[in-house]
N, C-alpha and C positions, 0 to 999 in steps of 0.2 A: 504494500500500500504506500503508495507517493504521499508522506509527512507535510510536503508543502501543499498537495490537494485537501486534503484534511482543515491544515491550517484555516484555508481558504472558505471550505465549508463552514467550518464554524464561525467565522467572521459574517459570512453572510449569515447565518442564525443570528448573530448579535444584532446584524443592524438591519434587518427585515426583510433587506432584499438586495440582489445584485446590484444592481445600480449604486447603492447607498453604501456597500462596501466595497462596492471599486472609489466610491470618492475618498472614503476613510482609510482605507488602506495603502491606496493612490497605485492599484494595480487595474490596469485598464479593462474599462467592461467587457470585450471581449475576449480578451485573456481569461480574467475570469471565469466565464461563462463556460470555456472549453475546456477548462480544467474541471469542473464542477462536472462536466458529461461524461472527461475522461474518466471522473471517478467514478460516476453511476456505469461507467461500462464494465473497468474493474470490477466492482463488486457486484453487477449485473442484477442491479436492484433501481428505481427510483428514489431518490433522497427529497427533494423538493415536487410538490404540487403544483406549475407554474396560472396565472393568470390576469389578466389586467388589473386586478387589487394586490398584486405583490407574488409572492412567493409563502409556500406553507409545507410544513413536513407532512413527510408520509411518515408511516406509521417505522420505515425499514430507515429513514432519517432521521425521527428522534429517537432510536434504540442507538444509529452511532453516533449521536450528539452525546446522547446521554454519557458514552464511554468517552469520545473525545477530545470532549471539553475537559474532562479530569485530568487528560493525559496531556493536553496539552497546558494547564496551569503547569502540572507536573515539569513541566517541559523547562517552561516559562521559570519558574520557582529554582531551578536548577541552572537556568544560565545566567541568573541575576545573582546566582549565590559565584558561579565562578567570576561573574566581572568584579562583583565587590570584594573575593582572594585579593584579584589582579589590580584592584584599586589600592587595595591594603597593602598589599604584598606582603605576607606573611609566609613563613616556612624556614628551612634547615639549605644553607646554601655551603656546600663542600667545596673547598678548594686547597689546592695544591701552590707551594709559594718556594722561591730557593733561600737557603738559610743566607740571612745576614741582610734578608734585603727590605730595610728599615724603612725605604721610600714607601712601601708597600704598606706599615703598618697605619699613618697617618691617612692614607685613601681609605683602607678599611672603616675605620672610624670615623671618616665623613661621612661615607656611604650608608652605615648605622642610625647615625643621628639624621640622615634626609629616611631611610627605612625602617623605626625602631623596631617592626615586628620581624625583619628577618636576623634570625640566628647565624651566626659562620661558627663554620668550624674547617681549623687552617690548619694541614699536614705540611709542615717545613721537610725538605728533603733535598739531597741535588742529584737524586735518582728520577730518571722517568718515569714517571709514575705509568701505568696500565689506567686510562679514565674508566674506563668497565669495571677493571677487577677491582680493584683499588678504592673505587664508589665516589672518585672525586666527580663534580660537575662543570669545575674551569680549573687550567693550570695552564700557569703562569712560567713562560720557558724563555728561555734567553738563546739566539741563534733564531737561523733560516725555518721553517718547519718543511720537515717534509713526510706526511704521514695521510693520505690518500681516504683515510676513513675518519679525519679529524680537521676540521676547520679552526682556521686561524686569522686572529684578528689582528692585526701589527698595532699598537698601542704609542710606542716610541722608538725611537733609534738614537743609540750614544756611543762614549768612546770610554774604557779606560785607561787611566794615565799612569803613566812611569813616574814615580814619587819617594823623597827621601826627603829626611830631616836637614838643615842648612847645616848644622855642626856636623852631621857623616860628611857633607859633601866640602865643607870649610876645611876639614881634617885630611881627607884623601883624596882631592881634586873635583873636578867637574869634567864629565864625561863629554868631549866635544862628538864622537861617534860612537855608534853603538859597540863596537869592539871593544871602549874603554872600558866596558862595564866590568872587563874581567877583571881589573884590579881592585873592583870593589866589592862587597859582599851581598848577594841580591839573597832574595826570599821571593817566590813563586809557589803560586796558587795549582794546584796540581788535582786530579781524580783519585780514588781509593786505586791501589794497584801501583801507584805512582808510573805514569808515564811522565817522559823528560819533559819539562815543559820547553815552548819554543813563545818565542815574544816576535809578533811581527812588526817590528818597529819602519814604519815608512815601507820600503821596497826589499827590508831586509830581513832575514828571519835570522833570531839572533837567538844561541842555545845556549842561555844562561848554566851556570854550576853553584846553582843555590845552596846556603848554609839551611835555607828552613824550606820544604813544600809541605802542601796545608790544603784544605780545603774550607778552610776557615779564614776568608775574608778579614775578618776581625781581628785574629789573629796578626796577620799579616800589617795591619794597620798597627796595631801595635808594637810590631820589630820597627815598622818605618820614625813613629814619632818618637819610637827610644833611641834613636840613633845607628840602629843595629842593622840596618840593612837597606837598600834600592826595594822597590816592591810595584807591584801591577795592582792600581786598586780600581775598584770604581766610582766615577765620581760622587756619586752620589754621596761615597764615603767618606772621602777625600774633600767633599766642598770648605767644607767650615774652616778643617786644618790648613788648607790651603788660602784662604780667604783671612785666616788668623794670621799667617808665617811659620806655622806648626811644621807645616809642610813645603816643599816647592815642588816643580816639577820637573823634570830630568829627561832631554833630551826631545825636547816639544817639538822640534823640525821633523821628527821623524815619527808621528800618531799610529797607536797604534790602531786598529782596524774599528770601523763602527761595528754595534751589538743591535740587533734587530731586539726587541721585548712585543712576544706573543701572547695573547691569551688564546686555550686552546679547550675547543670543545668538543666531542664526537658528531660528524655530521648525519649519521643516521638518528639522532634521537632530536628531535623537535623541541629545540628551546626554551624551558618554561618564565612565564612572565618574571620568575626572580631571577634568573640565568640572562635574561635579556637586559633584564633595570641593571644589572652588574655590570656588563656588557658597554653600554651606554654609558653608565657611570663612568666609567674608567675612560671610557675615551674625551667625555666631558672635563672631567679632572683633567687630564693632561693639556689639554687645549687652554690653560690659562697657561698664558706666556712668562707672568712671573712668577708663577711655583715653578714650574718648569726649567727657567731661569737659574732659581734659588738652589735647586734639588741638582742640575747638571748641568751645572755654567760651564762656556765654552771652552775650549780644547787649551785658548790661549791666557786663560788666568791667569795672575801668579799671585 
């Protein structure tokens, strides 16, 4: 049975007659009309009594008024309850975040106080998560994507900087090329398993022999501001230190490579209204040019 033929019949019950619910409705009278015969043919019964005083049930019309007007309150009752979820946005929103990455926890909590009814709940990792198995609903990944069952939304694009404290570099020189670097002592940010790292500085790909690898950002910011080492941070980490004199940066001619920032959601699962105000959020947020500014000022700071 055609749900939108129904619909239609029961309208015309409300307002007495075809005419009157093609005005109301603002479905044209013959549209109408043809739908209403296509349903008497369906159900190969007479519904309406037609005559120059209007229209009146038969006896085989008010048996499915009587059902489908219940069902379609029913109906009715059920997609006002999901618009007002969808106005509300209430619910449990799962996501995936890389550890240390702070910029992230201040959106979160803007996003809260514009949503207070949705919940998060933040798995810190710097494993790829499985969005299936795993049960996350957005993750947040740093790099190109390339995963064919998962759509991705580019958010931002940045750089991180080569950075050391001024007394390491007052002490043991300033690096004019990247080869310098071996007289100094770096720290680099590495994978479990440690593979060597390689720092693409400009055109050059330069294989540091680090006293510390880490997968601890934070870490790493810490060897830098104690004196103790050159290191690869990113800015966002680096702003304030650098912005202070805390930190400087080391070898600014030579950048290293910009960082794509994705959010990433499985594309066969249909985005629910809090998956999407996330979504939106975030790319709202980044489009003010002075947070954005403040959080990953330019390459050439010092």
């Amino acid at each position: 049975m055609d749900l939108n033929a129904v619909e239609m019949f029961v309208a015309v019950v409300h307002a007495g007659s075809l005419s009157a619910a093609a005005a109301r409705t603002g479905v044209p009278l013959p549209t109408l009309s043809r739908r209403i015969r296509e349903l008497e043919k369906q159900l190969s019964v007479q519904l309406f009594e037609r005559s120059v005083r209007g229209t009146k049930l038969t006896d085989a019309g008010a048996r499915l008024y009587e059902h489908a007007s219940r069902g379609i309150e029913a109906l009715m009752d059920a997609k006002e309850a999901v618009l007002n979820a969808q106005r509300q946005l209430e619910g449990l929103l799962r996501l995936s975040l890389p550890p240390s990455f702070d910029i992230w926890w201040d959106l979160l909590a803007a996003f809260q106080q514009r949503y207070p009814g949705i919940r998060l709940f933040v798995h810190t990792t710097e494993r790829r998560v499985d969005l299936i198995v795993d049960g996350i609903d957005v993750a947040l990944r740093v790099g190109a994507i390339e995963h064919e069952s998962m759509v991705a939304r580019k958010i931002l694009q940045y750089r991180h900087r080569l950075v050391a404290s001024p007394s390491l570099l007052e002490r043991l020189g300033y690096p004019a090329v990247p080869e310098d670097l071996h007289r100094l002592p770096c720290a680099a940010w590495a994978r479990a398993g440690y593979e060597p790292p390689v720092w693409h500085l400009g055109g050059t790909a330069f294989h540091p022999r680090p006293i510390l690898s880490t997968n601890d950002y934070a870490h790493l910011r810490h060897r830098a501001l104690s004196g103790q080492a050159v290191t690869e941070l990113p800015l966002f980490l680096a702003a304030e230190d650098l912005r202070a004199g805390r930190l400087v940066g080391v070898l600014d001619g030579y950048p290293l490579p910009e960082q794509e920032l994705n959010l990433l959601y499985p594309s066969h699962r249909h985005p629910s209204s809090v998956v999407r105000a996330y979504l939106d959020f975030c790319r709202e947020y980044w489009q003010d040019e002075a947070r954005a500014r403040s959080c990953l000022p330019d390459q050439s700071m010092e």
